[in-house]
N, C-alpha and C positions, 0 to 999 in steps of 0.2 A: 370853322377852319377847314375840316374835311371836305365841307362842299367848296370852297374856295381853290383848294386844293385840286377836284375835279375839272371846274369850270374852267381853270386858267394854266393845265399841265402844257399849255402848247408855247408856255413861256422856258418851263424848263428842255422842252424838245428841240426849241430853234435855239436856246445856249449849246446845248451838249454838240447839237448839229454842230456851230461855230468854232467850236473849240477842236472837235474829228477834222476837220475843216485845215485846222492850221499843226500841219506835220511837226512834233516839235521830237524829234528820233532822238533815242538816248541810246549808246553812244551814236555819234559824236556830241548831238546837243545841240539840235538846230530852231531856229525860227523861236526863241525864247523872247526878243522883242517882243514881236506880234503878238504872243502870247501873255506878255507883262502889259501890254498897251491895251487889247481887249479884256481883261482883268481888270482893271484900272478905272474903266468906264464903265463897267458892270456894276463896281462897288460904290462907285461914287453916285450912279444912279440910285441906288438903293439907301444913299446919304450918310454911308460911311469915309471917316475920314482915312486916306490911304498913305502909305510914306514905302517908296521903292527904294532898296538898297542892290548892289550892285558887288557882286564876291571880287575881291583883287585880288590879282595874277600872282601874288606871291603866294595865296591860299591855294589858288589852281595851281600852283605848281607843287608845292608840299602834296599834293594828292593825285599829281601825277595828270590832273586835267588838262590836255595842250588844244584842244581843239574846238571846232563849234561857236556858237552864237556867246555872249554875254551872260554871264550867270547873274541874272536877274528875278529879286523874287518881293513879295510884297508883304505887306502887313498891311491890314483895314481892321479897323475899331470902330465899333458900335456904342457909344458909352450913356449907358442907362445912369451915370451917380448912384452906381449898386456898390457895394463894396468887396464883392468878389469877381473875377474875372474867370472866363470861361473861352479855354483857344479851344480852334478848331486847325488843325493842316492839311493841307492838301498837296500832293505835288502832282505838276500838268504834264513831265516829260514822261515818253512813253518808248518802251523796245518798240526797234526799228520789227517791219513788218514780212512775213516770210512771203514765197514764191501760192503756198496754199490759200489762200483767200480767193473765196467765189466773188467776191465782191469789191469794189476799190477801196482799199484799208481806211484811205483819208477821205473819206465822202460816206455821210450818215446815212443809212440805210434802214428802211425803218418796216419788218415785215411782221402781221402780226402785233402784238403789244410788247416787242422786240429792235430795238435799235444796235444794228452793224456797224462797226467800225472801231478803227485802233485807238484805246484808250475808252469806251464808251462804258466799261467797268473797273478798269485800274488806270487814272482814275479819279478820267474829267467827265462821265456820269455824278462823282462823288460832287463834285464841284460844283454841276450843274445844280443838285438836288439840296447844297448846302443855298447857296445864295435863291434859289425859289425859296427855301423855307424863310430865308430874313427878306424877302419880299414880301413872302403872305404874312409876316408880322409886323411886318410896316403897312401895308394894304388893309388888312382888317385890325388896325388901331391897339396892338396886340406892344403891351411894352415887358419888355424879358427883367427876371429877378435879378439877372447877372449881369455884368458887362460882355460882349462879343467882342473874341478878338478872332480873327482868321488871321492863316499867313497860308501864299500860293507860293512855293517850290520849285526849284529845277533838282537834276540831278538823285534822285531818289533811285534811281533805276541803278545807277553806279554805286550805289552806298547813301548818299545824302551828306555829306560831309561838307560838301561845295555848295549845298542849300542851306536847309533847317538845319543843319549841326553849323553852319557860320553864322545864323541869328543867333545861332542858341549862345557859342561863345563868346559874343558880341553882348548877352545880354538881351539880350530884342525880344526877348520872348518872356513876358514875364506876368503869370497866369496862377491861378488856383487852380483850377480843374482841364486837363487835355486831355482831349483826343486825336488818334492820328486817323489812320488810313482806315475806316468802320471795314466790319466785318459781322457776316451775319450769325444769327445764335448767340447762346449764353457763355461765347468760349470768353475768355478774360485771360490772356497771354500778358506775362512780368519779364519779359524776356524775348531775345532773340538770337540766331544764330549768329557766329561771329564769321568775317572776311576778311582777307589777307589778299591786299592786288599790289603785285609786284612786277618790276621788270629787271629781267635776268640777260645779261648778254653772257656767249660765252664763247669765248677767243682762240683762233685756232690758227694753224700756219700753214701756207702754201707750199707744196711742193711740187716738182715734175713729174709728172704719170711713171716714169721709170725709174723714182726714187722714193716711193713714198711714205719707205721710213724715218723718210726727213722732215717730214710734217706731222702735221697733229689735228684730227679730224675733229674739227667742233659739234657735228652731228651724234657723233660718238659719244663726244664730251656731256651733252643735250642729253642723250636717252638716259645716261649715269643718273643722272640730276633728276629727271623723269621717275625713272625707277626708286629713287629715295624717296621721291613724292607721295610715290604710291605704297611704301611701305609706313609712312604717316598717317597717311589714311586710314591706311586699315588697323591705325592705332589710334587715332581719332573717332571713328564709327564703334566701338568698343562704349565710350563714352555713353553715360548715359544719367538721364535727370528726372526727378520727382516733379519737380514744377513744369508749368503750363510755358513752352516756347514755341516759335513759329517758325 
């Protein structure tokens, strides 16, 4: 397996290439098509059977998602007639990309035993490195104790709510043993921080520059609001846990 592994890494280098390839920026959340259509063919190549589900606009809107491509995400199963199943997740969107890159973010860059570019570790390297492994166990005649199930993801970047957390309420996910997003070392996290994304307007009235105690400055109103924020905080940070979180 390990020399298989050696022999044929240049299958997982032109994926990952592929996937750097296709900008899928979280927010807004673009080119997730392209991104569920080369997914698609990848799995099926490896003779997994695949089923794409499609997140509805009433879920995108409960979560506040207005914008971007199709919240599209997949499931492929491997089924060995094992009686336990074994998921694996991945999600392909990735933060939009800063002004600091030496390099072109979306274009795989490979110096060294080292590949550049957005997302090539959080984390469609993950991706790449999941479907080479059920290749080289399909290649070298290798059949798993478990069933395989993968699901590829949008929206992880925003929460996941509008991805894996919509298979998951749907039911779609339905497994023995997961993993999500690997991480290296013996850490083993039960837990994660919790997020609150809201949107706040806050209303204020017009008035004449030579009367403008006749208005009401929403800027003003804003920083009130700001500042209560900030006294949360520092009442939240206080907080603190014995278990393992991320």
């Amino acid at each position: 397996m390990l020399k298989y592994l050696g022999y044929n890494k240049k299958y997982a280098i032109r994926l990952l290439s592929k996937l750097i390839e296709i900008p899928t920026v979280n927010p807004p959340g673009e080119n997730y098509e392209e991104m569920a259509c080369l997914l698609e063919k990848e799995c099926k190549k490896l003779g997994l059977s695949v089923k794409k589900y499609v997140t509805p606009k009433n879920v995108l809107n409960k979560f506040g998602v207005k914008y971007g491509s199709k919240r599209m995400s997949l499931i492929a199963d491997l089924d060995t007639c094992a009686g336990k199943t074994f998921h694996i997740n991945s999600h392909y969107d990735v933060v939009p990309a800063t002004d600091k890159w030496k390099t072109d973010p979306f274009k795989a860059v490979i110096k060294g035993n080292k590949i550049y570019g957005r997302g090539s570790e959080d984390m469609k390297g993950n991706i790449a490195s999941i479907l080479f492994a059920l290749k080289a166990l399909k290649d070298c005649g290798i059949k798993p104790k478990v069933n395989i199930q993968l699901s590829f993801t949008p929206d992880e970047e925003i929460g996941g709510r509008t991805g894996l957390g919509y298979l998951v309420s749907k039911g779609l996910v339905m497994a023995d043993y997961a993993m999500s997003e690997g991480y290296p070392g013996n850490y083993i996290s039960i837990g994660n921080k919790g997020v609150l994304w809201a949107e706040v307007e806050v209303i204020g009235k017009s008035a004449h520059g030579s009367m403008p105690y006749k208005g009401v400055n929403s800027f003003e109103r804003m920083n009130m609001l700001v500042n209560e924020f900030g006294k949360f905080k520092t009442k939240i940070l206080k907080r603190k846990t014995r278990y393992n979180m991320r």
